[in-house]
N, C-alpha and C positions, 0 to 999 in steps of 0.2 A: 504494500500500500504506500502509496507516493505520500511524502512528509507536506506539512502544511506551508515549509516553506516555498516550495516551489509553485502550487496552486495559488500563491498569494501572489509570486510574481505574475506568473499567467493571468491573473486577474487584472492587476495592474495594469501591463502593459496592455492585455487585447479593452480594457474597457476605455484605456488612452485611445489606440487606436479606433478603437470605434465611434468616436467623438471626433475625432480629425481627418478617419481616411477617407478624404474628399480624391475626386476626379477618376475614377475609373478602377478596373483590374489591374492592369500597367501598375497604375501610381499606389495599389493598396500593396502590388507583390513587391514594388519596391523601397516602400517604408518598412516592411516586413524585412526583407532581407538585411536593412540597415539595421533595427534594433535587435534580431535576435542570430546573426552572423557575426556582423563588423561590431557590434554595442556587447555583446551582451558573449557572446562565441557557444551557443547553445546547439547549435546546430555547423559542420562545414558548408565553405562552398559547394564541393560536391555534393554531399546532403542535399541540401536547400534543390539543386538544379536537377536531382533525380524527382523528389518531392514533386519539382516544379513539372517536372516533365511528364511522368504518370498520372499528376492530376490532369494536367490538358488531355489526355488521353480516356478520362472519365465524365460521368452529364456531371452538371451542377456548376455553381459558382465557384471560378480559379481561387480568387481569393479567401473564399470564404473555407474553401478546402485543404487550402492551404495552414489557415489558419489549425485547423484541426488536427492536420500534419503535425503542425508543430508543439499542439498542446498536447498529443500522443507521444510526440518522442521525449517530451519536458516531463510527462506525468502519468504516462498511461491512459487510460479512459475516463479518470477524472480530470484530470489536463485536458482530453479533448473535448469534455462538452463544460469545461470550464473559460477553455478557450475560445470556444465557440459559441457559449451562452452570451460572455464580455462583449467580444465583436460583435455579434448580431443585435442584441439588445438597445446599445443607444440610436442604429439606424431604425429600427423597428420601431421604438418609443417616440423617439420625435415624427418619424414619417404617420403614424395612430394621432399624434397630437396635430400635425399638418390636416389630417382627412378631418379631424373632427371639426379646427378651424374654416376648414373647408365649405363640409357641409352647412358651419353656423354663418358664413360668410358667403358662399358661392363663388369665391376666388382664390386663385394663386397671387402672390404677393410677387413685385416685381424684383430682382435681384442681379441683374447681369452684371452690374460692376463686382459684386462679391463675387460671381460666377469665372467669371474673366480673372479675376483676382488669382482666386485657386488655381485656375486653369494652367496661365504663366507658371507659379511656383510648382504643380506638379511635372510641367515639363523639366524641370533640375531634379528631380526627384527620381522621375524616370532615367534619365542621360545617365546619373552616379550609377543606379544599379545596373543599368547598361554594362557602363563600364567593369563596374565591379564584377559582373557574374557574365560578361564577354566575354574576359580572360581567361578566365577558369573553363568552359563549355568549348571557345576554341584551340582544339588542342595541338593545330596544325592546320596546314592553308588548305588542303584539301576541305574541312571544315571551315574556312572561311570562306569558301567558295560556294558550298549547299548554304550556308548563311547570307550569303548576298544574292544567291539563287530564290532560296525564302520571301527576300525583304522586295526583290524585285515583281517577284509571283505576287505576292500578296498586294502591293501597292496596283496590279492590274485586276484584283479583282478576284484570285483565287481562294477559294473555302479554309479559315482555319485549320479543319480537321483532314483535309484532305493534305495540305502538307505537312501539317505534324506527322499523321499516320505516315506518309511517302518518305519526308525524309527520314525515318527511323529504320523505315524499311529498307530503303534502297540502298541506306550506307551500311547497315548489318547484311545485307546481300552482298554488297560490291566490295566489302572490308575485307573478303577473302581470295578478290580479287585483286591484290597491288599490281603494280604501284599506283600510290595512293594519288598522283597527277590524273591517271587515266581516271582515275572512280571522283573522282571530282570533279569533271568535266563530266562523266554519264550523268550521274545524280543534280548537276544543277542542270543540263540540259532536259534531263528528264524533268525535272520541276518547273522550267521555262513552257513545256506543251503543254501543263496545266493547268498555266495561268489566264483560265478564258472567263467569259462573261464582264457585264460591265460591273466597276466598283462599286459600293454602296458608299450612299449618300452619306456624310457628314451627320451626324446627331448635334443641332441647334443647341445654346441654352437660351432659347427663346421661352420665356413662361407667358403663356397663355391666361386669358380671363374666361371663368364661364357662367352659365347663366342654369341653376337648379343640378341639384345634385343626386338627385333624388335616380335609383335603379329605372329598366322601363319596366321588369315585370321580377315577380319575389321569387327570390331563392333560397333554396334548403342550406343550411349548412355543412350536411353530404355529400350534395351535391359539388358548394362549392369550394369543400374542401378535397375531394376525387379529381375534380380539376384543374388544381394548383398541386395535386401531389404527381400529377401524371405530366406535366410540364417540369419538373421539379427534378422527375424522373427522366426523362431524353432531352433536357434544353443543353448542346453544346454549343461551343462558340462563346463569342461574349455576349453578356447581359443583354446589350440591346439587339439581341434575334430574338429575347422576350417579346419585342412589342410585336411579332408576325406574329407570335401563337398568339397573344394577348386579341387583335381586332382579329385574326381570323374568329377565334374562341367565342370573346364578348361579347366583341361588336356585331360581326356578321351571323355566326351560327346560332347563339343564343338570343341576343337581343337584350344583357344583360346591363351594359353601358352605351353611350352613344361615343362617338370617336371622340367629341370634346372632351366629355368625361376620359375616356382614355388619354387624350394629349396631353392632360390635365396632371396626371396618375403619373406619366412617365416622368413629366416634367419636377415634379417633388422626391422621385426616388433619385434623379440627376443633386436635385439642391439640396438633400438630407447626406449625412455620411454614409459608408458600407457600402455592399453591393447594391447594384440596382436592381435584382430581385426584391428589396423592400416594399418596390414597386404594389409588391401584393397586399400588403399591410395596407396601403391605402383604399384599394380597389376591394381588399375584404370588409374596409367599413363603411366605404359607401353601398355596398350590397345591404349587410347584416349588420351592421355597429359594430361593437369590442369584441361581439363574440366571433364573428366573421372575419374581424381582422387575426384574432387570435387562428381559427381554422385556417385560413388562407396560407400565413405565414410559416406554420406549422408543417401544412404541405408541400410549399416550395422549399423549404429546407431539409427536409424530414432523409430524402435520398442522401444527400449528402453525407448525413453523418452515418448512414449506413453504408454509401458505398467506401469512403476513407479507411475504415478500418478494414476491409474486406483487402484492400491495397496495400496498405503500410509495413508491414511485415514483411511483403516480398521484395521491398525494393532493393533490398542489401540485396538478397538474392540475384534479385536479375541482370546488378552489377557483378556479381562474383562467376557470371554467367559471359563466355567471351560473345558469342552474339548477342544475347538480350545488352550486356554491356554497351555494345558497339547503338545497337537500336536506340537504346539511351542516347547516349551520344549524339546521334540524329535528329533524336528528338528535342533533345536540349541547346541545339544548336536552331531549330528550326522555330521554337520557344524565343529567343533570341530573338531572330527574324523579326517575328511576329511585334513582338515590343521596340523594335527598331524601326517598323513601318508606323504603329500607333504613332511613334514619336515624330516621325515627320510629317505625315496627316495632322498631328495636334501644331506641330513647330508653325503651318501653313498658314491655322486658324491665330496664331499668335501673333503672328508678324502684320497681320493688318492695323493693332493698333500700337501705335508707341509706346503709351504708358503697361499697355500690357508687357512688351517686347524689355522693357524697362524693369520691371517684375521677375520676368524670368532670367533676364540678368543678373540680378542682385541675388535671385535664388540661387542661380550658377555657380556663383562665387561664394554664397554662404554653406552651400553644400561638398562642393568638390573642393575650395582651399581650406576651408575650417571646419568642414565635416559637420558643421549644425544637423541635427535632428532632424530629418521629416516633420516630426510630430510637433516642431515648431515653425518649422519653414511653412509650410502650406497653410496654417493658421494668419503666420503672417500675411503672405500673398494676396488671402482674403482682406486682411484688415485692411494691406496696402491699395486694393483695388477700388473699396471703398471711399478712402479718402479721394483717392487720384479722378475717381466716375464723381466724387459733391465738385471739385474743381474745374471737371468737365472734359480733363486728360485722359480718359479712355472712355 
């Protein structure tokens, strides 16, 4: 049985985090990696990038799985749902307090300079752990070559899971193929023919107003806890491929929200902390109130903590394993990618305003020469965006 001292830190730190980890998966894995690798040495880099690598490989929230990861290897199975109680809690609690404002108010409250604010500081936030867990992941140019094959795929529009799975594969395939020039060259050209269809759109933090909040027609709490546990259950990719099942689900097949209400929904699990699965927490209480928001939330997290441990025991394993190792590998370099394409997608949206570009400068620098905290950088960012949007500078 894990001592109380450890469960006290897990609490600490994930109920920190879950009050702060603003802007995304990116930015929640890379405060993560800062306080419990570089801060805290609870975990190695390798650790941490196998972790990272297997959970992409599983449904459910990166972050939030992660998080779980790590309060299992800190404490066993009270570490991880202590871990995961801290993080998920203050984005739950506040996102319940937003619906209910919601519902007594009929609006979202307007915030884009906070938004922008965060937005800037998470991009430093993301760039350190970049770096940090780049090094370690690429272990050779052959690997930087399926890593810049990744970053190129993905920026045209190719599936998450289709090159995490491919590059795992193809580099545990071609790994027994050297030289490792030639399997560098198949593997990113093979990742180059995958990269079809067009990108997806940019996620706004545009906050909408609406007008009644009211559901169109009443639902069970069976029911509408069956349908957030079965999304909960195969939602891969990030958080926002939520919003297709959400208006395929609500909006269109049920009837249970109108799309404003939806835009609405998305828009507070963006401006609250944690994952954006909290999303559901709102949308269960404009269904059902607290009880609804409690079933909703329940569900979409519910896989998660059931599939983590199912996984975490074997990763040593599959490291000590020379294919499965090498597939790691792959995977973790294609992990990489993936957070190298976010970052310049997000850098794109940053540089259109000064004061924001000004923001994640000074994060730049507070993060990579003096190593400041996440857990205060992004807080900053915010506060700083604030001031900068009353002045009228962003």
């Amino acid at each position: 049985m894990p001592a109380a001292g450890p469960l006290r830190e897990l609490a600490a730190l994930f109920l920190r985090l879950g009050f702060t980890a603003f802007g995304g998966p990116a930015a929640h894995i890379a405060m993560l990696e800062d306080e419990v690798v570089t801060r805290r040495g609870w975990l190695t880099h390798q650790d941490f990038l196998d972790f990272l690598g297997v959970t992409n490989l599983i449904p459910g929230p990166n972050s939030t799985e992660m998080a779980l990861h790590v309060g299992m290897a800190r404490a066993g199975w009270r570490g991880l749902l202590v871990a995961g109680a801290c993080f998920l809690g203050p984005a739950v609690l506040l996102t319940g307090i937003a619906a209910w404002l919601y519902v007594r108010f009929g609006s979202v409250p307007e915030a884009k300079p906070l938004l922008a604010g965060i937005q800037a500081a998470v991009l430093a936030v993301i760039a350190g752990a970049l770096w940090k867990l780049g090094k370690k992941a690429i272990k050779g140019p052959g690997l930087a070559l399926l890593g810049a094959g990744v970053v190129a795929a993905s920026l045209l529009g190719a599936g998450e899971i289709t090159l995490l799975a491919a590059s795992g594969l193809l580099w545990a395939l071609l790994a027994k193929a050297r030289p490792a020039k030639a399997t560098a060259a198949k593997a990113t050209g093979l990742l180059a023919l995958g990269a079809a269809g067009p990108a997806s759109a940019a996620t706004t933090g545009t906050l909408a107003t609406a007008a009644g909040a009211a559901a169109l027609a009443p639902v069970s709490l069976a029911a509408l806890g069956l349908f957030f546990l079965k999304i909960g259950a195969v939602l891969y990719g990030s958080g926002y491929v939520l919003i297709a099942f959400l208006e395929g689900g609500l909006v269109d097949e049920r009837g249970w929200l109108t799309r404003q209400q939806l835009l609405d929904a998305v828009a507070l699990g963006q401006f609250t902390p944690g994952p954006v699965l909290s999303t559901a927490t709102f949308i269960g209480y404009l269904l059902a109130g607290w009880p609804g928001a409690i079933v909703a939330t329940a569900g979409i997290f519910l896989p998660s903590f059931c599939f983590v441990p199912l996984v975490h025991h074997r990763v040593k394993a599959l490291r000590k394993n020379a294919f499965t190792a090498a597939l790691l590998d792959g995977v973790n370099v294609a992990a990489m990618g993936l957070i190298a394409a976010v970052l310049i997608q997000l850098s794109a949206v940053v540089a259109d305003s000064w004061g924001a570009a000004a923001i994640g400068l000074a994060s730049a620098v507070a993060v990579l020469r003096f190593r400041v905290s996440a857990l205060w950088v992004v807080p900053a960012g915010g506060l700083l965006g604030l001031v900068l949007g009353a002045l009228g500078l962003l």
